[in-house]
ROLUMDO-25828 format. One record per atom (N, C-alpha, C, CB): residue number from 1; atom name; x, y, z. Coordinates in steps of 0.1 Angstrom, whole numbers, padded with zeros to 4 digits. Glycine has a CB too. Layout:
REM ROLUMDO-25828
(NUM CA (X Y Z)),
...
//
This chain:
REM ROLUMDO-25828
(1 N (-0366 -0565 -0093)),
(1 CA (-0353 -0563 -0100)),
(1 C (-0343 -0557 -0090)),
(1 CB (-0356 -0553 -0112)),
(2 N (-0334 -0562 -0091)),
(2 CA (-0318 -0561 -0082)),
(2 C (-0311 -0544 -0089)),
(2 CB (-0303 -0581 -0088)),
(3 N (-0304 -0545 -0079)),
(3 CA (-0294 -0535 -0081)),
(3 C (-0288 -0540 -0095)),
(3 CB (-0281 -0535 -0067)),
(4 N (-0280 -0548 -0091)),
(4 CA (-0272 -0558 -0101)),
(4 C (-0279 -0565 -0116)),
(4 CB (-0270 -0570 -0091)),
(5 N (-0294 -0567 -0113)),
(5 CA (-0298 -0570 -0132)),
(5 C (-0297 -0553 -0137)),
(5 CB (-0319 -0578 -0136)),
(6 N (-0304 -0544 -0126)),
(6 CA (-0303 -0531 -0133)),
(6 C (-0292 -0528 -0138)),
(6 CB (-0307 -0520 -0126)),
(7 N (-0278 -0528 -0133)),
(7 CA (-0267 -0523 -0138)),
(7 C (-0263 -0531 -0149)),
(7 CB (-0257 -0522 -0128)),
(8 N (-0266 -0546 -0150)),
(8 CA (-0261 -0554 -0160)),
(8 C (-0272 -0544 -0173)),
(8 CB (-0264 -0575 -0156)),
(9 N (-0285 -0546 -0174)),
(9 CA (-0290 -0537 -0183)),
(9 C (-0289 -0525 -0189)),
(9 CB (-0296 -0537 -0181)),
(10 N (-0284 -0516 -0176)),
(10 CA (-0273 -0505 -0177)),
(10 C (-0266 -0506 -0189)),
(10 CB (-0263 -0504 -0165)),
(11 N (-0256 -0511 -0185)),
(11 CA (-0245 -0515 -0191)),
(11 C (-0242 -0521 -0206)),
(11 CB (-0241 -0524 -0183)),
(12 N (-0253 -0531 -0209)),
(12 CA (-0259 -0535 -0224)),
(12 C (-0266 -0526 -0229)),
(12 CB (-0268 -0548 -0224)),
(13 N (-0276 -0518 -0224)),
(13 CA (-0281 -0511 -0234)),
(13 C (-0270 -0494 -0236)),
(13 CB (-0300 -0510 -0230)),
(14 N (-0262 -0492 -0227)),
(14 CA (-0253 -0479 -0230)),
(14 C (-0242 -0487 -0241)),
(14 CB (-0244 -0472 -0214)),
(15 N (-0240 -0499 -0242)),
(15 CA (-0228 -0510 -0249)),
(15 C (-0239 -0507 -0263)),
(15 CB (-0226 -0530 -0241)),
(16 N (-0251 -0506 -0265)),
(16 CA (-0255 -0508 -0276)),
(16 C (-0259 -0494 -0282)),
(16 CB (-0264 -0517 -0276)),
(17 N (-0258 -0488 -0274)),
(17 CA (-0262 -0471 -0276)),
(17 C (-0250 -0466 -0287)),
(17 CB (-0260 -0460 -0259)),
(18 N (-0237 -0468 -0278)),
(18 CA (-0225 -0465 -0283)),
(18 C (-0222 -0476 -0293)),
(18 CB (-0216 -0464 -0273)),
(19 N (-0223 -0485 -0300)),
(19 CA (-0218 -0493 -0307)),
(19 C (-0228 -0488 -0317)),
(19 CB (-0217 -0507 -0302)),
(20 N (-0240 -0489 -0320)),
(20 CA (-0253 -0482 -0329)),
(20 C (-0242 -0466 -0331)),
(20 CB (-0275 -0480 -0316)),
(21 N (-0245 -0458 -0325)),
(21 CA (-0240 -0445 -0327)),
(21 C (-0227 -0438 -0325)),
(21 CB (-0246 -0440 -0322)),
(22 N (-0217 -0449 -0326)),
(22 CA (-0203 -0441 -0330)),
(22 C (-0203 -0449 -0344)),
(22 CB (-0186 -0442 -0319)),
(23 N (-0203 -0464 -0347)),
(23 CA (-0200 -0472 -0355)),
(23 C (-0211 -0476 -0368)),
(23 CB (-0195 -0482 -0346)),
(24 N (-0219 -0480 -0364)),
(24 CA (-0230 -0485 -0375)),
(24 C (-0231 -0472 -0380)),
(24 CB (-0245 -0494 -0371)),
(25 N (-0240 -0464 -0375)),
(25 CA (-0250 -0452 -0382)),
(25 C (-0235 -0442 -0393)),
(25 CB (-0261 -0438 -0363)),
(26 N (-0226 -0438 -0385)),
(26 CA (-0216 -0429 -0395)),
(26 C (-0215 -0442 -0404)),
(26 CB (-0198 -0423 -0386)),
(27 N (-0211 -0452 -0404)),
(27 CA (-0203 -0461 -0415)),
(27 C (-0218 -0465 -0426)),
(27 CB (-0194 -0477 -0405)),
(28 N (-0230 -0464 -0424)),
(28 CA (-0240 -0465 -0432)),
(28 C (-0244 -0447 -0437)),
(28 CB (-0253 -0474 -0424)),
(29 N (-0240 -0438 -0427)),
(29 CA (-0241 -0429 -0435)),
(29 C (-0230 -0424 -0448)),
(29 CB (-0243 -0420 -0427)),
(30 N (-0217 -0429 -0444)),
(30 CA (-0204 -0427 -0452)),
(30 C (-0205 -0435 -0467)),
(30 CB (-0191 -0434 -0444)),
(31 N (-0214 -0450 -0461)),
(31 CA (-0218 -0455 -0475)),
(31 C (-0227 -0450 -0481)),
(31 CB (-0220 -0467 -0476)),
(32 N (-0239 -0444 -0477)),
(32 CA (-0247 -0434 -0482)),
(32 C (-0243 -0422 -0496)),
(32 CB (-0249 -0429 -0470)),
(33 N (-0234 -0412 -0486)),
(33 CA (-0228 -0405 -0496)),
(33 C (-0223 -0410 -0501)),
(33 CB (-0222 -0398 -0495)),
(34 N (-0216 -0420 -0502)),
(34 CA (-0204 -0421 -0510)),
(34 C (-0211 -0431 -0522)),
(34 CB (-0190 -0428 -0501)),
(35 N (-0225 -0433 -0521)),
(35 CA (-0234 -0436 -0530)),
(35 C (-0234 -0427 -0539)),
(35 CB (-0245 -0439 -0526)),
(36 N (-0243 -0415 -0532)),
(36 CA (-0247 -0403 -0536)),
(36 C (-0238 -0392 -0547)),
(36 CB (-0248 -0397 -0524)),
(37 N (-0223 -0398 -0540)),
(37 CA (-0216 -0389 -0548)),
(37 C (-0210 -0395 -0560)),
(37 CB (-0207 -0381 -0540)),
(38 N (-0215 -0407 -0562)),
(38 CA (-0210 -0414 -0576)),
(38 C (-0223 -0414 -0583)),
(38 CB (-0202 -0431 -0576)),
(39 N (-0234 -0413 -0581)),
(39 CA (-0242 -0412 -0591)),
(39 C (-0241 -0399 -0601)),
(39 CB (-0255 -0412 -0584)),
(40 N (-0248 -0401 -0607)),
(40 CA (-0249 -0386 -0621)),
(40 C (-0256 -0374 -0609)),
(40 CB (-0264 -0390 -0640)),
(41 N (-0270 -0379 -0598)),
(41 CA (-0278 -0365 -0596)),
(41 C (-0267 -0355 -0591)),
(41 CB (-0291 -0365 -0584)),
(42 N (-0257 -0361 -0581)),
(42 CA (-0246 -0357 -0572)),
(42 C (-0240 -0346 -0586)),
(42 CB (-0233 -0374 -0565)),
(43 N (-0236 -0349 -0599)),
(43 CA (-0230 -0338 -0603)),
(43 C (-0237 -0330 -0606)),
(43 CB (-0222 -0338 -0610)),
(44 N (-0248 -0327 -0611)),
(44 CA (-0257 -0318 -0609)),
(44 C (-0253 -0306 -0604)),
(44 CB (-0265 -0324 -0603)),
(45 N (-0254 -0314 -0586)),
(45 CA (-0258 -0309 -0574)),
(45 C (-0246 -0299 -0573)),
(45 CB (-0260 -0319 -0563)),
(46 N (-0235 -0307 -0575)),
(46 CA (-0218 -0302 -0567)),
(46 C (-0215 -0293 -0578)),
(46 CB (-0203 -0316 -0564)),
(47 N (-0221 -0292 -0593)),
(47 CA (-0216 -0281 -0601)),
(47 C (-0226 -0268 -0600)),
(47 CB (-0214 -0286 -0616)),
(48 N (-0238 -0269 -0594)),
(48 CA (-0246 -0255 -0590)),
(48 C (-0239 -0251 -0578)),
(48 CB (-0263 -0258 -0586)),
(49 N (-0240 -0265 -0571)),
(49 CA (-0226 -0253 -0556)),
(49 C (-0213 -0249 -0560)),
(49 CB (-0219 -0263 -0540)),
(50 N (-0208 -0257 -0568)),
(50 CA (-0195 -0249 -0572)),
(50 C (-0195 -0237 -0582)),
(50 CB (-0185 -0259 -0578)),
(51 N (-0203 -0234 -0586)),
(51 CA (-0209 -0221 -0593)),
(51 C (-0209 -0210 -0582)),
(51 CB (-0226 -0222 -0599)),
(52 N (-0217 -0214 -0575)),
(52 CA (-0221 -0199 -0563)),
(52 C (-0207 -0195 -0554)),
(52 CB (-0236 -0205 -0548)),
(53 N (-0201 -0208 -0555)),
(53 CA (-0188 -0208 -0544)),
(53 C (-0176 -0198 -0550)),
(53 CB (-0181 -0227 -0542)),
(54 N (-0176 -0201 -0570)),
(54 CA (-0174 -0193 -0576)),
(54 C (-0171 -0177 -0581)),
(54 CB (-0177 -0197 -0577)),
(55 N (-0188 -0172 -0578)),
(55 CA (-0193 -0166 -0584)),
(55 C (-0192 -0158 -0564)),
(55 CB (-0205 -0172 -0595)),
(56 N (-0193 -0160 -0557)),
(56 CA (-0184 -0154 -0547)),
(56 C (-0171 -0149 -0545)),
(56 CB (-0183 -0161 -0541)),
(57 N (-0164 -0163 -0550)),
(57 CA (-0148 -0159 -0550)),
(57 C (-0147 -0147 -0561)),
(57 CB (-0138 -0173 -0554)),
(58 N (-0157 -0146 -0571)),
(58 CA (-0150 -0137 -0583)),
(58 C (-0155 -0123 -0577)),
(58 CB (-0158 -0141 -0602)),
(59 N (-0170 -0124 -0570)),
(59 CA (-0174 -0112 -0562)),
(59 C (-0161 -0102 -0550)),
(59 CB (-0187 -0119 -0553)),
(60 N (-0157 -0113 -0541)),
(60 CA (-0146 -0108 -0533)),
(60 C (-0134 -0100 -0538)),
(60 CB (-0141 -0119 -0527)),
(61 N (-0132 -0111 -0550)),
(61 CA (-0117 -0107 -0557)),
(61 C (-0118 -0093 -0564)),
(61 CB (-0112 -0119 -0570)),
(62 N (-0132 -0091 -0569)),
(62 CA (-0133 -0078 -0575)),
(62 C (-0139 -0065 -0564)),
(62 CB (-0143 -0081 -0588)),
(63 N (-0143 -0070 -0556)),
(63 CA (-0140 -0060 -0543)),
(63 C (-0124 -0055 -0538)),
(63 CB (-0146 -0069 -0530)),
(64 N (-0120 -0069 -0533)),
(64 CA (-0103 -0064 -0533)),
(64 C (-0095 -0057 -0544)),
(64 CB (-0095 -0076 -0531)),
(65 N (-0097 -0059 -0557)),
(65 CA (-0095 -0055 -0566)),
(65 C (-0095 -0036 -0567)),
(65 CB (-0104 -0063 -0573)),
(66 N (-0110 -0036 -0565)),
(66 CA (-0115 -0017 -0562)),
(66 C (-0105 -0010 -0554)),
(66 CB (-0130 -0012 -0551)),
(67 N (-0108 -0019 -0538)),
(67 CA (-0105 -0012 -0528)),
(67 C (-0087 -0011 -0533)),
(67 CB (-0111 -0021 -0513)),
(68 N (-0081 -0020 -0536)),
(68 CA (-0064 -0020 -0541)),
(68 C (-0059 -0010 -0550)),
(68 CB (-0060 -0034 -0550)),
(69 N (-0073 -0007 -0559)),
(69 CA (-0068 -0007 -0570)),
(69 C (-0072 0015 -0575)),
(69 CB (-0078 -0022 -0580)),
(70 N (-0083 0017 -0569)),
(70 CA (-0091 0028 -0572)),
(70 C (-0080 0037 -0563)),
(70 CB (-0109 0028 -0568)),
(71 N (-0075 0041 -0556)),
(71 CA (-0065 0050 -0548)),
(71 C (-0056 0051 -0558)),
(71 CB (-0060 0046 -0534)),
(72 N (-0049 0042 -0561)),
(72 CA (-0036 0046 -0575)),
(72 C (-0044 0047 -0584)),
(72 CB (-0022 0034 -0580)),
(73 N (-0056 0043 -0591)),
(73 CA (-0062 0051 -0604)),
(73 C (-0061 0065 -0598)),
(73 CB (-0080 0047 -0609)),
(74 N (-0067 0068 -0589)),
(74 CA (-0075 0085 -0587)),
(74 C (-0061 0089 -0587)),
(74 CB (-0086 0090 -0570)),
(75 N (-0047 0083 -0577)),
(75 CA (-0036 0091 -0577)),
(75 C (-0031 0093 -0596)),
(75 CB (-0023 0083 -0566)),
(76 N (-0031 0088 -0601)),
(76 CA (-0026 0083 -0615)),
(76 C (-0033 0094 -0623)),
(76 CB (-0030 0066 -0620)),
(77 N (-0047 0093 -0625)),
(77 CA (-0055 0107 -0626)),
(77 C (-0050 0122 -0624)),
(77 CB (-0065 0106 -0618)),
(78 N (-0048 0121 -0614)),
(78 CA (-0046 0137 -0608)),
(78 C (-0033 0140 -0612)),
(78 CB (-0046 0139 -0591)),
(79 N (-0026 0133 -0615)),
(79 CA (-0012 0135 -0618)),
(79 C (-0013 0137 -0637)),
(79 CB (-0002 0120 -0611)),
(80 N (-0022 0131 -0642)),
(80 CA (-0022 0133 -0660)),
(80 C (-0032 0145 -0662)),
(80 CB (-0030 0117 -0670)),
(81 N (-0039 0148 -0647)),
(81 CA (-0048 0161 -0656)),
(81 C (-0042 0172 -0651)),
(81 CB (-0066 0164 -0653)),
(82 N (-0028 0169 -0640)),
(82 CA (-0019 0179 -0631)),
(82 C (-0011 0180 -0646)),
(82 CB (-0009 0172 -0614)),
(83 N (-0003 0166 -0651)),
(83 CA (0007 0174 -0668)),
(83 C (-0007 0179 -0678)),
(83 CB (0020 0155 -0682)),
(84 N (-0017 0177 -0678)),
(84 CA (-0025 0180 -0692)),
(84 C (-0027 0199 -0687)),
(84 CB (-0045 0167 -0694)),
(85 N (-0027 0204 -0677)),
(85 CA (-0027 0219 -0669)),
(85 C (-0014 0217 -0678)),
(85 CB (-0028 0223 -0648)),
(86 N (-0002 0214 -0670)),
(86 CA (0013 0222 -0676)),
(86 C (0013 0224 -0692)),
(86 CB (0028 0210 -0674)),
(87 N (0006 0209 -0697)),
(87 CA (0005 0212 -0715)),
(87 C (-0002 0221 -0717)),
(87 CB (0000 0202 -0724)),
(88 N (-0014 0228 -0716)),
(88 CA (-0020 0237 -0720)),
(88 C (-0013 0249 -0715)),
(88 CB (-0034 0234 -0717)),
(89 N (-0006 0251 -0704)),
(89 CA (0005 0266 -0699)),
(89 C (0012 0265 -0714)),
(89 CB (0022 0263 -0681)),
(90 N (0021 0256 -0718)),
(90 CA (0031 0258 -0722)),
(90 C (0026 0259 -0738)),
(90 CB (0040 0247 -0718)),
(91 N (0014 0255 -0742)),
(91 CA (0010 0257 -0757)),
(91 C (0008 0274 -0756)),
(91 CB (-0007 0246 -0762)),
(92 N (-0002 0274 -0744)),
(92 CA (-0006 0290 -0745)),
(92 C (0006 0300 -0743)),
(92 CB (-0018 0294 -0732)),
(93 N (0021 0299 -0740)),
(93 CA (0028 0305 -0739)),
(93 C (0041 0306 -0757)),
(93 CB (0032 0299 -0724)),
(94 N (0032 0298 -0760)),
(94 CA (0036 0300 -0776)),
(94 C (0029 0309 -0787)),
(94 CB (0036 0286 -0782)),
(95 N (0018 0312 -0776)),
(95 CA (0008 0322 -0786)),
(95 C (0011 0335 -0785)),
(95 CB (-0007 0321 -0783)),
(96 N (0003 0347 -0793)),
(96 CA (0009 0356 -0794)),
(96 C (0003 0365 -0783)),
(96 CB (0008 0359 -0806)),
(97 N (-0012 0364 -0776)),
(97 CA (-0013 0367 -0766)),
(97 C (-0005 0367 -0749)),
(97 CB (-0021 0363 -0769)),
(98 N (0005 0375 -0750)),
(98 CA (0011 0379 -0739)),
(98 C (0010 0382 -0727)),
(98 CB (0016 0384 -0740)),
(99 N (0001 0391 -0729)),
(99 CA (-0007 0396 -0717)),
(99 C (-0021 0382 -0711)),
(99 CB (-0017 0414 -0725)),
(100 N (-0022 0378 -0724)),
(100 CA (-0031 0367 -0716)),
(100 C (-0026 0353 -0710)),
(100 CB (-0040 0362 -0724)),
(101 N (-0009 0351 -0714)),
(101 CA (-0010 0341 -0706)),
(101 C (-0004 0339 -0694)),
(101 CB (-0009 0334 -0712)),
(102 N (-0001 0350 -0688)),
(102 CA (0003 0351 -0674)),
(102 C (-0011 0352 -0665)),
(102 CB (0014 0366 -0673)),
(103 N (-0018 0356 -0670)),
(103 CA (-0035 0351 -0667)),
(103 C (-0039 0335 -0666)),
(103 CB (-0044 0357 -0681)),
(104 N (-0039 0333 -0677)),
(104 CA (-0038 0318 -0679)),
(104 C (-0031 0311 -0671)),
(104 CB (-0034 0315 -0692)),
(105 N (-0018 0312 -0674)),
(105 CA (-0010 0305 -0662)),
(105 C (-0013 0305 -0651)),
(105 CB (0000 0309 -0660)),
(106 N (-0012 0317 -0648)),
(106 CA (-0019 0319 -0630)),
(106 C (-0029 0309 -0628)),
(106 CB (-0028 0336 -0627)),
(107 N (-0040 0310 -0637)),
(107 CA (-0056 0301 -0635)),
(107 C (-0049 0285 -0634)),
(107 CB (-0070 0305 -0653)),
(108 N (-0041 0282 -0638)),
(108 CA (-0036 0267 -0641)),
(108 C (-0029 0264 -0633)),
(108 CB (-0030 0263 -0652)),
(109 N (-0020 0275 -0630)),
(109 CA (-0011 0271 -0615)),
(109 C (-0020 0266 -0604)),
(109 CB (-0004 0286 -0607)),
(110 N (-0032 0274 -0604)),
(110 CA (-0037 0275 -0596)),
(110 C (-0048 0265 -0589)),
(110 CB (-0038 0282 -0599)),
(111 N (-0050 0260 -0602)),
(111 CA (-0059 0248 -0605)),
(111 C (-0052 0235 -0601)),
(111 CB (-0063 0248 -0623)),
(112 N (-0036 0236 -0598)),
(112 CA (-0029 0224 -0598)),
(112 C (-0031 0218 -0588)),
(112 CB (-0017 0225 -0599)),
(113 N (-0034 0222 -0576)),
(113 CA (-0034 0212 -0560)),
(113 C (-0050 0211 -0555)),
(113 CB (-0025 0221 -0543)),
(114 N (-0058 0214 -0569)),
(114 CA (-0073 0212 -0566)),
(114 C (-0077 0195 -0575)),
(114 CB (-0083 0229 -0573)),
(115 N (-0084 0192 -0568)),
(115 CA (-0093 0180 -0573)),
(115 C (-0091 0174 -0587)),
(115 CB (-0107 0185 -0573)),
(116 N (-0091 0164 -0592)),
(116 CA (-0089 0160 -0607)),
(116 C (-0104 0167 -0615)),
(116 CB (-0089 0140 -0608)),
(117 N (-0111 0164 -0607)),
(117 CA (-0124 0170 -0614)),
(117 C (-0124 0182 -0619)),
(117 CB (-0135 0172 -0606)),
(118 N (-0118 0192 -0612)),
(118 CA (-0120 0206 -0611)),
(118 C (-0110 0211 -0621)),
(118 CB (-0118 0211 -0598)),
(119 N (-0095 0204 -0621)),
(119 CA (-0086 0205 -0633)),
(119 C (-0092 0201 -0647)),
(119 CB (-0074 0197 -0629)),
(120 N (-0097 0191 -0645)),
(120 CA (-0106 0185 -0662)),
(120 C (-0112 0192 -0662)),
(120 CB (-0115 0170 -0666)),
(121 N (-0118 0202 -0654)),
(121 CA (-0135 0215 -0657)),
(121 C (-0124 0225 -0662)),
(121 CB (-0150 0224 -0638)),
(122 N (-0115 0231 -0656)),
(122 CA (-0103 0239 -0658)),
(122 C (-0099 0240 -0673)),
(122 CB (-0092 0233 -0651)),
(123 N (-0095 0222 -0676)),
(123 CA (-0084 0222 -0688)),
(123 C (-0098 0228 -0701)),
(123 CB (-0073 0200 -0692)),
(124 N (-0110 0222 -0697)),
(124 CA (-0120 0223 -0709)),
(124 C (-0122 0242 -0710)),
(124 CB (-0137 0212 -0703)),
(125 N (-0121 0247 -0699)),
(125 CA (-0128 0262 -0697)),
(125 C (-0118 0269 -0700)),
(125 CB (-0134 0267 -0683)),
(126 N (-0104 0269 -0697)),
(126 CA (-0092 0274 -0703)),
(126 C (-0095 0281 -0716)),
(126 CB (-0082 0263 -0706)),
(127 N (-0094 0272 -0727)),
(127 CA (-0093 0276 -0742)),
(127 C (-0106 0287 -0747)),
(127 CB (-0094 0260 -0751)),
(128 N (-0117 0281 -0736)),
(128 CA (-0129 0289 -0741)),
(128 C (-0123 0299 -0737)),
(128 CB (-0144 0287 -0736)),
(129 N (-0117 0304 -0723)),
(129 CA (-0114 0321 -0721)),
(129 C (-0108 0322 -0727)),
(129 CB (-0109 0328 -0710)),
(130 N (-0095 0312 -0731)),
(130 CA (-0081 0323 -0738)),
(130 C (-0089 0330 -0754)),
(130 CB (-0062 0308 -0744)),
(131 N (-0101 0318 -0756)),
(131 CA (-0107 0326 -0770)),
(131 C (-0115 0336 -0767)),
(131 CB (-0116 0316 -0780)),
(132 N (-0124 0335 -0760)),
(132 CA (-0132 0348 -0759)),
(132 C (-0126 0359 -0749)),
(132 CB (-0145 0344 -0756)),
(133 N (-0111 0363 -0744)),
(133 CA (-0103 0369 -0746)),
(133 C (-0094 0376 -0757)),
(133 CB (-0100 0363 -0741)),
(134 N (-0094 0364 -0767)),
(134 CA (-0088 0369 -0777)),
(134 C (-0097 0380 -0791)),
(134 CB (-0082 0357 -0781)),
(135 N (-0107 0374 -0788)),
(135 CA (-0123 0380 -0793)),
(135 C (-0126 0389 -0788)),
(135 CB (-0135 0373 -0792)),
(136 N (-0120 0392 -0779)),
(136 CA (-0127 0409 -0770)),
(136 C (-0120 0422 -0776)),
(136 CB (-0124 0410 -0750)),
(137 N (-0108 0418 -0781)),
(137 CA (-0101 0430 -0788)),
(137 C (-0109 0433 -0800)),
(137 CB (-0084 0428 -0792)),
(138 N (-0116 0421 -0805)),
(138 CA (-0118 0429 -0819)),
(138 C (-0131 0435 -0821)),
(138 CB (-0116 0420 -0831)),
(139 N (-0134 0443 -0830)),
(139 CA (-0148 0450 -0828)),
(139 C (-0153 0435 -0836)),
(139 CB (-0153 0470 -0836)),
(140 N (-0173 0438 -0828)),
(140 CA (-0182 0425 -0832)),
(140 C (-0187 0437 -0845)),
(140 CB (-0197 0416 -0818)),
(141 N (-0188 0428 -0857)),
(141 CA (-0195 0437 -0869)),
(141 C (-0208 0433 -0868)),
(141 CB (-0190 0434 -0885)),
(142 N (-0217 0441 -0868)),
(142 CA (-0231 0443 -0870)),
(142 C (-0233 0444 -0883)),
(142 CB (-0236 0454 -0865)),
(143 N (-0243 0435 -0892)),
(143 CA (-0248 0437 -0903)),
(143 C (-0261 0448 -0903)),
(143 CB (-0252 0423 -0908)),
(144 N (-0259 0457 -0912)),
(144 CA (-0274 0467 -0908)),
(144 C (-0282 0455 -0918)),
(144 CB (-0275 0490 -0917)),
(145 N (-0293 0454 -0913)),
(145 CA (-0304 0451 -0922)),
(145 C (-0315 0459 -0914)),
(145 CB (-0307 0434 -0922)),
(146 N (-0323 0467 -0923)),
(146 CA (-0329 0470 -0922)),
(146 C (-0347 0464 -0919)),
(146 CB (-0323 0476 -0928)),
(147 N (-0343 0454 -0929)),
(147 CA (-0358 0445 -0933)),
(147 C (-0363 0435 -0920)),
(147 CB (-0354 0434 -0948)),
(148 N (-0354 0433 -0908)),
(148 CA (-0356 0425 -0897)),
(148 C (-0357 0441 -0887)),
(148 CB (-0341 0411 -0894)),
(149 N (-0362 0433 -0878)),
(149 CA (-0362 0445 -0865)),
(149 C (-0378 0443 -0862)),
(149 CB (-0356 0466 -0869)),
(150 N (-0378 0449 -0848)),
(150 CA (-0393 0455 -0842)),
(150 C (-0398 0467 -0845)),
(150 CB (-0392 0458 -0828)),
(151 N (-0392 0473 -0860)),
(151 CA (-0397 0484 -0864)),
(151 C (-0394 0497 -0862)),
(151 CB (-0407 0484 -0861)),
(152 N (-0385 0498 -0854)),
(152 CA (-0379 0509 -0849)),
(152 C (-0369 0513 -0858)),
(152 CB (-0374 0506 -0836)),
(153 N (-0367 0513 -0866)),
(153 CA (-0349 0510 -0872)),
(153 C (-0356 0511 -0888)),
(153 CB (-0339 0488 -0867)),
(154 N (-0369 0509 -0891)),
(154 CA (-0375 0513 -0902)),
(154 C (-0379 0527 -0907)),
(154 CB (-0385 0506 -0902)),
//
């Protein structure tokens, strides 16, 4: 074998390499799919993937959603349990307890540049002091019963 049959063979089988694999094989695989995707299995297939592809997008969106969205809730919060403090000042400054609600107030002023949490524990614990404040002036009545007790009292 010559220089010259080798390169001519060269030459035909790289000519058929490339002609097989840029041209035949893509254009029988294109008719392939394009089989595939007019049959019925193909929708099947492409509506379980378009589910997940879905069900991603709805995942992300509701991530971005939090992250967008939870900083102006919490600000929005702090600001309705910051007026729900001023409303409870201003009810308790209609009552007849005077002395208690410069007390009160103070505790709510005070409560104002702390945490939403701590103002909602606040607004709930308020009313209980201002009542059992207002319950401390009066004497607690004791029933005598004699017929209960440890015996001492008999």
């Amino acid at each position: 074998m010559t220089d010259e049959t080798f390169f001519v063979i060269w030459i035909l089988s790289f000519g058929a390499y490339l002609l097989i694999y840029t041209y035949w094989i893509p254009l029988r695989t294109q008719k392939k799919i394009e089989v595939w995707l007019r049959s019925e299995e193909s929708d099947e297939t492409l509506l379980l993937s378009l589910d997940v592809i879905v069900k991603r997008i709805r995942e992300q969106m509701l991530i971005d959603f939090e992250e967008f969205m939870l900083p102006q809730a919490r600000e929005n919060l702090k600001k309705f349990w910051s007026g729900a403090m001023g409303n409870v000042a201003k009810e308790m400054k209609k009552t007849e307890e005077g002395g208690q609600l410069s007390l009160m107030h103070n505790i709510a002023s005070s409560l104002q540049n702390e945490s939403w949490y701590v103002q909602a524990l606040g607004s709930k614990i308020l009313p209980m002091i201002a009542e059992g404040m207002g319950n401390s002036n009066k004497p607690k009545k004791r029933k005598a019963d004699t017929s209960q007790g440890m015996g001492l009292s008999k």
